[in-house]
MMTF fields as JSON, N, C-alpha, C and O atoms, coordinates in Angstrom:
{
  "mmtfVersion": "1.0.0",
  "mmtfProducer": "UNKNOWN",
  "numBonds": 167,
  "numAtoms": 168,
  "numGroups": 42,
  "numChains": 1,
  "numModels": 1,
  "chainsPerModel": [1],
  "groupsPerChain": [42],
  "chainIdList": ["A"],
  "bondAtomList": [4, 2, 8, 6, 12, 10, 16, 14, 20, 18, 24, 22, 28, 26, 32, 30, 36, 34, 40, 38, 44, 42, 48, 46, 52, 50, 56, 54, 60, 58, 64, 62, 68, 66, 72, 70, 76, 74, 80, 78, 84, 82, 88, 86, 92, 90, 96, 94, 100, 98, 104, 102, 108, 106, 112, 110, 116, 114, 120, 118, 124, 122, 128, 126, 132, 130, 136, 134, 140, 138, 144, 142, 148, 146, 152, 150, 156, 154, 160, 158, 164, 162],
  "bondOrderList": [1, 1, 1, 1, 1, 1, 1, 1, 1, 1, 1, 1, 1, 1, 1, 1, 1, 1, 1, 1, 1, 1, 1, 1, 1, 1, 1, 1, 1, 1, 1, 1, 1, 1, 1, 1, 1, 1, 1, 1, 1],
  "groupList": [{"groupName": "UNK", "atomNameList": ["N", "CA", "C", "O"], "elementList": ["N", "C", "C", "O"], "formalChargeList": [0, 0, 0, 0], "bondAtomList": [1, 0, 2, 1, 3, 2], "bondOrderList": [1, 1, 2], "singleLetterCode": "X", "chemCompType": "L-PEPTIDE LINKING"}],
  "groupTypeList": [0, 0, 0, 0, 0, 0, 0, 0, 0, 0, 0, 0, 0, 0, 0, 0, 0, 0, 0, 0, 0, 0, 0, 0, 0, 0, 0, 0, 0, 0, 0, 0, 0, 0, 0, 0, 0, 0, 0, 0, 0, 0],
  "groupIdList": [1, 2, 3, 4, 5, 6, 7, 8, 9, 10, 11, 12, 13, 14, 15, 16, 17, 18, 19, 20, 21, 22, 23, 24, 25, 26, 27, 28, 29, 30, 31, 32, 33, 34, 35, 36, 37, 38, 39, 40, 41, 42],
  "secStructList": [7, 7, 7, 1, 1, 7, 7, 7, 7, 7, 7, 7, 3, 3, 3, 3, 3, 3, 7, 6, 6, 1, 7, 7, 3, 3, 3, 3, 3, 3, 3, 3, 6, 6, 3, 3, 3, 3, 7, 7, 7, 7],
  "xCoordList": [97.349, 98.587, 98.331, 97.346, 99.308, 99.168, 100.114, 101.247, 98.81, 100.14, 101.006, 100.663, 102.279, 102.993, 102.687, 101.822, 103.811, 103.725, 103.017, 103.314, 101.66, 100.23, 99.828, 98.925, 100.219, 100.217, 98.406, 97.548, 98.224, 96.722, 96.737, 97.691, 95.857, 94.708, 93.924, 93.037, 94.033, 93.144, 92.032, 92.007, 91.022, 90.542, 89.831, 88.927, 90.365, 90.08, 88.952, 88.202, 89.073, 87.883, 87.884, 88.912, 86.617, 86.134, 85.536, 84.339, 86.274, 85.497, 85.348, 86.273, 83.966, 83.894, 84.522, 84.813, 84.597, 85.063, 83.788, 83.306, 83.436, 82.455, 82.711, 83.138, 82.208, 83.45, 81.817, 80.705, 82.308, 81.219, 80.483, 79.615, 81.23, 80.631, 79.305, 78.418, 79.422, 77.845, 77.683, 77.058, 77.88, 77.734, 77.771, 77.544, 78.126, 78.428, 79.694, 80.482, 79.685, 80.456, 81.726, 81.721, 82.688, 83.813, 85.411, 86.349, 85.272, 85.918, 85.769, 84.976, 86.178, 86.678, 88.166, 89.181, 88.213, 89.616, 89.435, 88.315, 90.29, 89.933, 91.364, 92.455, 91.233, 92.157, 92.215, 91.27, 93.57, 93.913, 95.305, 96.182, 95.44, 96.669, 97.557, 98.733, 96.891, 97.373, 98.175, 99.174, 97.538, 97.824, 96.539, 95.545, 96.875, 95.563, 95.907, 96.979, 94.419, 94.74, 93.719, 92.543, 94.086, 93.088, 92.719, 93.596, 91.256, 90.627, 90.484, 90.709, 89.979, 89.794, 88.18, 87.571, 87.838, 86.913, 85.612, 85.907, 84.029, 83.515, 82.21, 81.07],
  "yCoordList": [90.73, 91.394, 92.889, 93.36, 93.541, 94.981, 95.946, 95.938, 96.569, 96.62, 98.015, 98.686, 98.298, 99.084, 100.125, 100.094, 101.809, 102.725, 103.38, 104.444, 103.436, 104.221, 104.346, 103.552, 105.083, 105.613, 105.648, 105.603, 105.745, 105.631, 107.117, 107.65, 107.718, 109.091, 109.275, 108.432, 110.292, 110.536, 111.434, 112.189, 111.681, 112.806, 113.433, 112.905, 114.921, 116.03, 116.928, 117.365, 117.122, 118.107, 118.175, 118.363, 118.008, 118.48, 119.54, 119.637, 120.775, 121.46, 122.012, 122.199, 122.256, 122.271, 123.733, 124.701, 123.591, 124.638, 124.936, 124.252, 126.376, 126.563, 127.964, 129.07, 127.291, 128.7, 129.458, 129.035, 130.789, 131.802, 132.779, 133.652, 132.196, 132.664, 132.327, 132.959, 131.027, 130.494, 129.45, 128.481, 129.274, 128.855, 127.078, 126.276, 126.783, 125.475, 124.853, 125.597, 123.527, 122.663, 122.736, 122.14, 123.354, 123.004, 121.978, 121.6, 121.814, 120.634, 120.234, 120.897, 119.591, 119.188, 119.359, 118.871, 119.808, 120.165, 119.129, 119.145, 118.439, 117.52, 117.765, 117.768, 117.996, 118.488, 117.036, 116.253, 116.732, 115.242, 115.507, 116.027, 115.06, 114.799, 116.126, 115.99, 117.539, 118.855, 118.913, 119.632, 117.679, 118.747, 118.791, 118.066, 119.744, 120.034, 119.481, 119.641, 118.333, 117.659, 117.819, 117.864, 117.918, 119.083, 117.723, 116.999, 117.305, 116.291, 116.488, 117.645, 115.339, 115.786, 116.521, 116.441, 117.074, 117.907, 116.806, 115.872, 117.141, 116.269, 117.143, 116.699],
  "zCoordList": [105.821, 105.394, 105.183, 104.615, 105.694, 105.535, 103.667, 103.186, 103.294, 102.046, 102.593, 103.567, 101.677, 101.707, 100.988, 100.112, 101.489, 100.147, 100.312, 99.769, 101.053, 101.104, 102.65, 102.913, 103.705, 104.452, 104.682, 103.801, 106.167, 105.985, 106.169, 106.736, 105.774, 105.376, 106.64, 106.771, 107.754, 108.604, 108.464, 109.436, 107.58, 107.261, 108.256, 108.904, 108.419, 109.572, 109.549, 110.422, 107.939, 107.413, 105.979, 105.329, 105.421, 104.01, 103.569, 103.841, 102.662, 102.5, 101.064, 100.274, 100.845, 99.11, 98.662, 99.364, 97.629, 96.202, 95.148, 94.245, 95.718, 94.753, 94.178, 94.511, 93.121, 91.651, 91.72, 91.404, 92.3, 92.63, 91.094, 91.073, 90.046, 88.819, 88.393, 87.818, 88.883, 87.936, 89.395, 88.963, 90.491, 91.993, 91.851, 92.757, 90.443, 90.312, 91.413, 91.997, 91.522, 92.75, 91.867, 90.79, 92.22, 91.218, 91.871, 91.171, 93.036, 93.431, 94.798, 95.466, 95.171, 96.896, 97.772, 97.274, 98.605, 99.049, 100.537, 101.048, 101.062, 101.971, 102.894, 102.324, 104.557, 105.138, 105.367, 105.265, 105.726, 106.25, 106.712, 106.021, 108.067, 108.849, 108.504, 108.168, 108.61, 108.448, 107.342, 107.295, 105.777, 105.117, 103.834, 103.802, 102.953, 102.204, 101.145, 100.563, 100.619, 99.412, 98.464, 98.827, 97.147, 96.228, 95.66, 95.189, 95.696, 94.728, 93.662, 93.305, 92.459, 90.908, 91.246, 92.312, 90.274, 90.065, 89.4, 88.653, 89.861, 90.261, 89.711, 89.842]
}
């Protein structure tokens, strides 16, 4: 069975977020099906 509501996710490209103050990883931004989706912070 297929579920509903949640569209499948093609992911195109990942690219990180790094907060250039102290060069710590400060999130993930993930291109998928042209558009940009901001992950929680990690």
């Amino acid at each position: 069975s297929t579920r509903r509501g949640r569209p499948r996710i093609e992911i195109m490209h990942v690219a990180m977020i790094i907060n250039l103050d102290d060069g710590k990883l400060f999130g993930k931004v993930v291109y998928a099906n042209g558009c940009k989706l901001k992950l929680d912070n990690f």
